[in-house]
C-alpha positions as CSV (number, residue, x, y, z in Angstrom):
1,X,106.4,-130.0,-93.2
2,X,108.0,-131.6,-90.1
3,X,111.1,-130.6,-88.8
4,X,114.4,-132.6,-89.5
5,X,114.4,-133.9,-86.3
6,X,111.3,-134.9,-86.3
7,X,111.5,-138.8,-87.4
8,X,112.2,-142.4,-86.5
9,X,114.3,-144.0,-88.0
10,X,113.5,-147.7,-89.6
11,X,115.1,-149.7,-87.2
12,X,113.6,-147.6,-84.5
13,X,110.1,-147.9,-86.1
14,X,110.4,-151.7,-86.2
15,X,111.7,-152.1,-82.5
16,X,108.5,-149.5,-81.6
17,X,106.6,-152.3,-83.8
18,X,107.3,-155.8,-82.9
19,X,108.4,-154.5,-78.8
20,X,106.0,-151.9,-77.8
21,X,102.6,-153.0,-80.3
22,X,104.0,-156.5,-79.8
23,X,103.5,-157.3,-83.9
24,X,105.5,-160.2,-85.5
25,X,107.2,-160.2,-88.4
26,X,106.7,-156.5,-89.9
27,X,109.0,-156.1,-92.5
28,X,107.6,-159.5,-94.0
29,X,103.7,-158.4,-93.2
30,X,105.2,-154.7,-94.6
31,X,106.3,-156.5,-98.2
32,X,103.0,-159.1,-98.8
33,X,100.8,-156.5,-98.5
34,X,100.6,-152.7,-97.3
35,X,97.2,-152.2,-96.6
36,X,96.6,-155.3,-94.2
37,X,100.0,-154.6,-92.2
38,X,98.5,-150.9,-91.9
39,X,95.2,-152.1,-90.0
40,X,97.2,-154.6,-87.8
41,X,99.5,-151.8,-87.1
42,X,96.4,-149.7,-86.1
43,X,94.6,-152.0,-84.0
44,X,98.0,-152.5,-82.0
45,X,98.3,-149.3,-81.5
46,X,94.7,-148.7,-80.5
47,X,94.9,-151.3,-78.4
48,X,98.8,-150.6,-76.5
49,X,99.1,-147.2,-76.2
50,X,96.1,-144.9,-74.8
51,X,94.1,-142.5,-75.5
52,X,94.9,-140.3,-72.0
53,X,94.8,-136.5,-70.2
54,X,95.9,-137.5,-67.3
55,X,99.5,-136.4,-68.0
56,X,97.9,-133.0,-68.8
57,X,95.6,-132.5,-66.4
58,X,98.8,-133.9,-63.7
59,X,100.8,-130.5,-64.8
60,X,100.3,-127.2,-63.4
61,X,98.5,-125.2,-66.0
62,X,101.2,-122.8,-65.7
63,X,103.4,-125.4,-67.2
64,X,101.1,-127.3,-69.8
65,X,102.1,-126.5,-73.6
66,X,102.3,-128.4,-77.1
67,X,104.5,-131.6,-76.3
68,X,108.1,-131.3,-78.5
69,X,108.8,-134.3,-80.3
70,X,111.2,-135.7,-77.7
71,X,107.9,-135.7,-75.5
72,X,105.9,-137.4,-77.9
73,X,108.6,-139.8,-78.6
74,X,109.5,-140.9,-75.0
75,X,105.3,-141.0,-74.0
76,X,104.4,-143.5,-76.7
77,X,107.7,-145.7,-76.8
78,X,106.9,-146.4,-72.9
79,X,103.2,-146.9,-73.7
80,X,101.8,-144.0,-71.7
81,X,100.0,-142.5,-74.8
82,X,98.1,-138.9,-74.6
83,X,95.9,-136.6,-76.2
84,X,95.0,-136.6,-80.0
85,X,98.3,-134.4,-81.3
86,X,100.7,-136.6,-79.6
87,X,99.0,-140.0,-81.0
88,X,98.7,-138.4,-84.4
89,X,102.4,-136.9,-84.8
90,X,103.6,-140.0,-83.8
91,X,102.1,-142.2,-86.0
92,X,102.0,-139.9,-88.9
93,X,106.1,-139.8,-88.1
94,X,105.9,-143.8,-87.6
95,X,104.2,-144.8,-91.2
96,X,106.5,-142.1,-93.0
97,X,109.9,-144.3,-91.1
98,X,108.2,-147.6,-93.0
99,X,107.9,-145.4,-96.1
100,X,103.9,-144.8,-96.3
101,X,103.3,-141.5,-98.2
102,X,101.3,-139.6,-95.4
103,X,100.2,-136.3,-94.7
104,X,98.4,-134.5,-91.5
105,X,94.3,-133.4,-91.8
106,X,92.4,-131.5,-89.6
107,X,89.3,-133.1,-88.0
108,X,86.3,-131.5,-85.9
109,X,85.2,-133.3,-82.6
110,X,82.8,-131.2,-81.0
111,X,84.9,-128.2,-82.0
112,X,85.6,-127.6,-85.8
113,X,89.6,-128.3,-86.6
114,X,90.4,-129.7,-83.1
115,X,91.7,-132.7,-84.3
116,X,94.7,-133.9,-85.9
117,X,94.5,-137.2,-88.2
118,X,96.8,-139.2,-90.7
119,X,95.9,-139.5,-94.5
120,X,98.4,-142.3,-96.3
121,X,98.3,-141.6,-100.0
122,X,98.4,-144.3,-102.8
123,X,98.1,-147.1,-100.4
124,X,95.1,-149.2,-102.6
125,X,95.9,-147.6,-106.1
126,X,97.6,-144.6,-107.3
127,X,95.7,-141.6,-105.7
128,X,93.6,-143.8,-102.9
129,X,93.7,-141.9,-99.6
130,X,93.1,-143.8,-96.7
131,X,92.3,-142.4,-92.7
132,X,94.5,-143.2,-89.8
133,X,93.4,-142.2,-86.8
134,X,94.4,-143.4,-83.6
135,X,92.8,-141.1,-80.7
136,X,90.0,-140.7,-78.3
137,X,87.5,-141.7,-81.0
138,X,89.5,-144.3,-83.0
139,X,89.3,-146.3,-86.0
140,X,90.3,-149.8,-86.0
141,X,91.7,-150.2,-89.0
142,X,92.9,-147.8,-92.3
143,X,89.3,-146.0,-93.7
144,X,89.2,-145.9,-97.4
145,X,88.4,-142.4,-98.4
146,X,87.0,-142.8,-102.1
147,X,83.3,-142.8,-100.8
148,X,81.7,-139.7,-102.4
149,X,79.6,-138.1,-99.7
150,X,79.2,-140.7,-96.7
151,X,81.5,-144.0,-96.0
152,X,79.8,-147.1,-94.9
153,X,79.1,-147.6,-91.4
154,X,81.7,-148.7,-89.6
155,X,81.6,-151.3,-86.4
156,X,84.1,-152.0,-83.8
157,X,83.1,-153.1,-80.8
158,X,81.4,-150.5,-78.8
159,X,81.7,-147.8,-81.5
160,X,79.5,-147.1,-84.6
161,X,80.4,-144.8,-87.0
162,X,81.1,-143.5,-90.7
163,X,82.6,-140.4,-92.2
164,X,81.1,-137.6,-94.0
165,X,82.6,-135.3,-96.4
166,X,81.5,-131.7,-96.2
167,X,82.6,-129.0,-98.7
């Protein structure tokens, strides 16, 4: 559970929207149809706000620690992105202002649990989970996650890739 003071606000998220991601119209796109205004979001945000360490590694290691929300907040509204947990708290904090039903997972990337990601619940049918991520390795759009051991290979420009379950 996220603290209280952890959230946007709708008119924030929809200023963040249509100024920062430059998307038109979201409250309309938001209406027609959920799922297709979730992989536009997605691919703006993959494509405006970066992936990046270099605020990290620019910090003395003495003073490097989690980002507070106010952090996260201020480095994605001016488009200077991060690492993995500030994308993913903001966008998980972003879909919940437009009233997706989300929820964090844990991923492995090189390192099991390293990783924090987005699932939106009941997005295609009642029970559908979807992935949103929006990090170093990203996906360009909302993965369906009904598949029952491996999705369908993905393609996005330079990347190839599919999920598997395990467990």
């Amino acid at each position: 559970q996220l603290q209280p003071s952890m959230q946007l606000d709708k008119t924030e998220a929809l200023k963040f929207i249509t100024d920062v991601l430059g998307v038109s119209s979201p409250l309309r796109k938001l209406e027609q149809n959920r799922l297709l205004f979730l992989n536009e979001l997605v691919k703006a945000f993959n494509d405006r706000i970066p992936f990046q360490n270099v605020t990290l590694l620019s910090q003395p290691p003495s003073d490097r620690h989690v980002p507070t929300w106010e952090e996260i907040k201020t480095a994605v509204m001016e488009s200077r992105g991060g690492l993995c947990y500030t994308l993913g708290v903001f966008i998980n904090i972003l879909l919940e202002a437009l009233n997706y039903d989300t929820y964090f997972a844990a991923g492995t990337i090189f390192y099991p649990n390293n990783h924090i990601m987005t699932i939106v619940k009941d997005l295609s049918f009642a029970g559908s989970k979807h992935l949103v991520d929006v990090n170093g390795y990203p996906s360009f759009e909302a993965i369906p996650l009904d598949f029952e051991h491996e999705s369908p290979i993905y393609y996005h420009a330079f990347l190839e890739y599919k999920f598997i379950k395990e467990g």
